[in-house]
C-alpha positions in Angstrom: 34.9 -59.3 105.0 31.6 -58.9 102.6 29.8 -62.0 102.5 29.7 -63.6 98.5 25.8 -61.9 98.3 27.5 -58.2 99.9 30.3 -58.7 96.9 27.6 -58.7 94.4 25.7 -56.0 95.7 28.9 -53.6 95.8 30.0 -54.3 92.6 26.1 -53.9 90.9 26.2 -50.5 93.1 29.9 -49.5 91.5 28.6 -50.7 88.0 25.9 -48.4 88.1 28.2 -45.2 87.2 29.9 -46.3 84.7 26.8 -48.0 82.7 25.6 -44.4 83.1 28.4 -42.6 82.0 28.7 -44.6 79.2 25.0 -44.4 78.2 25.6 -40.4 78.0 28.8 -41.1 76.2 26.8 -43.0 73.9 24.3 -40.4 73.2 25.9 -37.1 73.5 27.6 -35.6 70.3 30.9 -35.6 69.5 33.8 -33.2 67.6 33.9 -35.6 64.6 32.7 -35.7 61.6 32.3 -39.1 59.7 33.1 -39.0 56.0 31.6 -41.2 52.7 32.8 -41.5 49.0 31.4 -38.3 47.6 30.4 -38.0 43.9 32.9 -38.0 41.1 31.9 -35.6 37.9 33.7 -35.9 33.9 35.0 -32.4 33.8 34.9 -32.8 30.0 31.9 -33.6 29.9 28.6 -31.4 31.2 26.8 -30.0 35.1 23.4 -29.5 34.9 23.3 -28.9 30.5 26.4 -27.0 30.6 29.9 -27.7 29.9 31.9 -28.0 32.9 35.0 -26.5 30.8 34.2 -24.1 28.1 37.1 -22.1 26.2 37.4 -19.2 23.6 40.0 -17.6 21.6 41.3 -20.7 21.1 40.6 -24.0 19.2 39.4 -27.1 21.2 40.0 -30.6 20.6 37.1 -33.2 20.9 37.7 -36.2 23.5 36.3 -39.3 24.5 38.2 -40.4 27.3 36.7 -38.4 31.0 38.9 -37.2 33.4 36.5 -37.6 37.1 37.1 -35.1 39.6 36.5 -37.5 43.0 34.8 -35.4 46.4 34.0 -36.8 49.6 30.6 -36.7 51.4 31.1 -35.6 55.3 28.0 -34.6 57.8 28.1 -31.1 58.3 29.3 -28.8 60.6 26.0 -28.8 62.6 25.3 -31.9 62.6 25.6 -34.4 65.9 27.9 -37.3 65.7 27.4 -39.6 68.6 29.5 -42.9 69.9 27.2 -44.9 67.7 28.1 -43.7 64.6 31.8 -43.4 65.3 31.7 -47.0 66.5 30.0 -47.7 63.4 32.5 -46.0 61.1 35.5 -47.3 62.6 34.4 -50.8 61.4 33.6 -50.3 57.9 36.1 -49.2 54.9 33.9 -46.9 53.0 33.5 -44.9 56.2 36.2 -42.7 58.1 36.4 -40.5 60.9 38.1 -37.0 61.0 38.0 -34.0 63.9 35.4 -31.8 62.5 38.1 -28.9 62.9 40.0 -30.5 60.2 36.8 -31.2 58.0 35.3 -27.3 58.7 36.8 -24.1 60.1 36.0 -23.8 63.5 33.0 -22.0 64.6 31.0 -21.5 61.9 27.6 -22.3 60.5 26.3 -24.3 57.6 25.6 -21.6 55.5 28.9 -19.9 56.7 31.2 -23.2 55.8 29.0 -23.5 52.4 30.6 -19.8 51.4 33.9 -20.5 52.4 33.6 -23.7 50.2 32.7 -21.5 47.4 35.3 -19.4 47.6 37.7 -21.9 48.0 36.7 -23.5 44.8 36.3 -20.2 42.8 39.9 -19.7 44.3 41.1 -23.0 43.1 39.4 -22.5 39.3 41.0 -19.1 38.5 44.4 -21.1 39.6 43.7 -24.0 37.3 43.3 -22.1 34.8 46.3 -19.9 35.1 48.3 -23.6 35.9 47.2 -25.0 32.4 47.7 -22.0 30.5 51.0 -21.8 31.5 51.6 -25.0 30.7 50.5 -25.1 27.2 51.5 -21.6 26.5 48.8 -19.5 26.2 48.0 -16.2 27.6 45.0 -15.6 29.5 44.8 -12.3 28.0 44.0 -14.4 24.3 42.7 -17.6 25.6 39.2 -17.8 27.8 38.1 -20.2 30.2 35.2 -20.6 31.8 34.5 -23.5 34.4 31.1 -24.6 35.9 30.6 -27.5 38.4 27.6 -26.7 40.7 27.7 -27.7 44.1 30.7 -28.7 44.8 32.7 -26.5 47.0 36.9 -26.8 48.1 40.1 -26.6 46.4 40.4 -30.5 45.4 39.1 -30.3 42.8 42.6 -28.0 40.7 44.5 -30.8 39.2 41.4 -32.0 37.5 40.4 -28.6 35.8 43.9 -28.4 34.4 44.5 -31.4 33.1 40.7 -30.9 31.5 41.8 -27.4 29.9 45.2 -29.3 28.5 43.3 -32.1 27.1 41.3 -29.7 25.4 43.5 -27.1 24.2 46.6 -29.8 23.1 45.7 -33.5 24.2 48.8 -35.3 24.5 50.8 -33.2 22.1 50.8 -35.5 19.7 47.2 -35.6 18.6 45.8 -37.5 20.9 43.9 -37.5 23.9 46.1 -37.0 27.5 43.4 -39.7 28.9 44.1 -42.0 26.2 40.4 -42.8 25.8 40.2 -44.1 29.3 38.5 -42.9 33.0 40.8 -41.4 34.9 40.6 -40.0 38.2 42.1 -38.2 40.5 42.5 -35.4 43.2 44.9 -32.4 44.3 44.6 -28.9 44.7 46.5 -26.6 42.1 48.1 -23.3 42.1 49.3 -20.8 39.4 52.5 -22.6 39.0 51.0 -25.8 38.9 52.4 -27.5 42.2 50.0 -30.1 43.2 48.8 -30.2 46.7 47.5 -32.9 49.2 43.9 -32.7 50.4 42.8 -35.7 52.3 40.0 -38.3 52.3 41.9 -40.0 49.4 40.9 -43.3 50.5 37.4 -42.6 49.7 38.1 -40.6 47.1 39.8 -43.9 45.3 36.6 -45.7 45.9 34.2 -43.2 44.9 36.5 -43.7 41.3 36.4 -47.0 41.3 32.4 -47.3 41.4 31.9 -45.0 38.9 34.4 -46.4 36.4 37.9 -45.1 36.6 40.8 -47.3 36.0 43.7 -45.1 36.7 43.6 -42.5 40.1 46.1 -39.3 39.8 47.1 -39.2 43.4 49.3 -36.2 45.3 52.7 -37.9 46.1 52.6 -37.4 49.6 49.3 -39.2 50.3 50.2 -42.2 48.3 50.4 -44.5 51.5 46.5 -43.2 52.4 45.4 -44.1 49.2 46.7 -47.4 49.1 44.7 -48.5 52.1 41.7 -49.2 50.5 42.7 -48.9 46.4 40.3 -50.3 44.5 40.9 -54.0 42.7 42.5 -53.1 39.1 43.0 -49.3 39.7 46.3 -47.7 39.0 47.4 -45.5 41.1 49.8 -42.7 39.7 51.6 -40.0 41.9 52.3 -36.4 41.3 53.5 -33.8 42.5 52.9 -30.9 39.8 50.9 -30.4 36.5 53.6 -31.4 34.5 54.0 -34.8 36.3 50.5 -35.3 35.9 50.2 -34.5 32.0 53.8 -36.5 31.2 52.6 -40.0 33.5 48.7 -39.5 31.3 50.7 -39.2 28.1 53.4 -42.3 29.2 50.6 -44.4 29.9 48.6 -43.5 26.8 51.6 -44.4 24.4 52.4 -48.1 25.9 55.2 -46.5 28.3 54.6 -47.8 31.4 58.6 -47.5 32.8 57.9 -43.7 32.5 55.0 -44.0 34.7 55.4 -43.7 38.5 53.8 -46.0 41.4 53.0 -45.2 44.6 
């Protein structure tokens, strides 16, 4: 038998591992990337002295009311996440945690992920576009639109762009704005036939929103649940799951109608 002062020696001696291992744990990067709210930007309004949305061969209606396209703020591909910061992040709301392989594509650089972003969002624009034309009947042949939003890169940002073209080109049908004068915000990808697609980080996306003003959030149906878990006091929170969802819940709420507008 170990005498009470051997007992204390073996454990000390069998402590001494794992206080090591867990000092490299602490220190040595991890496959995760931790996430922020991003910035949110009026896609009526202007980027950098230049309207985000401008149109030809068609007239366009003034507004007043913005319509915030929300983005998330991750560390980048290269950059070292260690136990620290995911320990960190796990205790605070306006922080999450993802697998970088679900953030960036695997195996690429910053400059590599920051053309792929591109892309994608040049992607996502020319399907906005084609989305809200369709929807108000125009051909892209007549009508032109043009959309700048520097720095920003990803498909997220599609619902928004549409629903910017609409409010331009026809408001709410009915001579008024589709935003109703208010801030709204929101998030989805787009395509040509104006389905509405999920993207992730909505949760942060809600509260990048809220701080910059926005009363009602256009969500994706399917991530209702993740945007409820940290909605902002007072926000509304609409679903959607295509362009036409979107425009007839803006145009609801804008006339008084709230049991046409859906909840999560």
């Amino acid at each position: 038998m170990f005498s009470n002062l051997s007992r204390v020696r073996v454990l000390a001696l069998c402590a001494l591992p794992v206080v090591a291992l867990l000092a490299v744990v602490g220190t040595a990067p991890l496959p995760f990337a931790v996430a922020q709210p991003g910035t949110t930007a009026d896609v009526l309004g202007t980027n950098e002295g230049r309207p985000i949305i401008t149109i030809t061969g068609a007239p366009v209606r003034p507004t007043t009311g913005q319509l915030r396209m929300t983005t998330i703020l991750a560390t980048g591909p290269s950059t070292e996440v260690d136990l620290g910061d995911v320990a960190d992040a796990w205790f605070r709301t306006d922080r999450a945690v993802y697998p970088r392989a679900m953030v960036y594509p695997t195996g690429k650089s910053d400059e590599e992920v920051t053309k792929h972003n591109l892309r994608q969002m040049e992607e996502s624009q020319d399907a906005a576009t084609l989305a809200a034309l369709n929807h108000v009947g125009k051909s892209p042949k007549d009508v032109k639109v043009s959309l700048h939003l520097a720095d920003v890169g990803g498909p997220s940002a599609g619902l928004l762009f549409s629903l910017g073209i609409v409010d331009k080109l026809v408001g709410n049908g009915a001579g008024g704005e589709l935003t109703g004068g208010k801030i709204v915000a929101g998030t989805g990808t787009i395509d040509a036939d104006g389905a509405v697609g999920a993207v992730g980080g909505v949760s942060l996306k809600t509260q990048a929103a809220g701080r910059d003003g926005a009363t009602v959030f256009l969500v994706p149906k399917a991530e209702c649940d993740d945007a409820e878990a940290e909605l902002p006091k007072g926000m509304r929170l609409i679903p959607v799951s295509t362009l036409d969802d979107a425009v007839a819940s803006l145009t609801a709420l804008g006339r008084g109608q709230e049991a046409k507008v859906p909840s999560c």
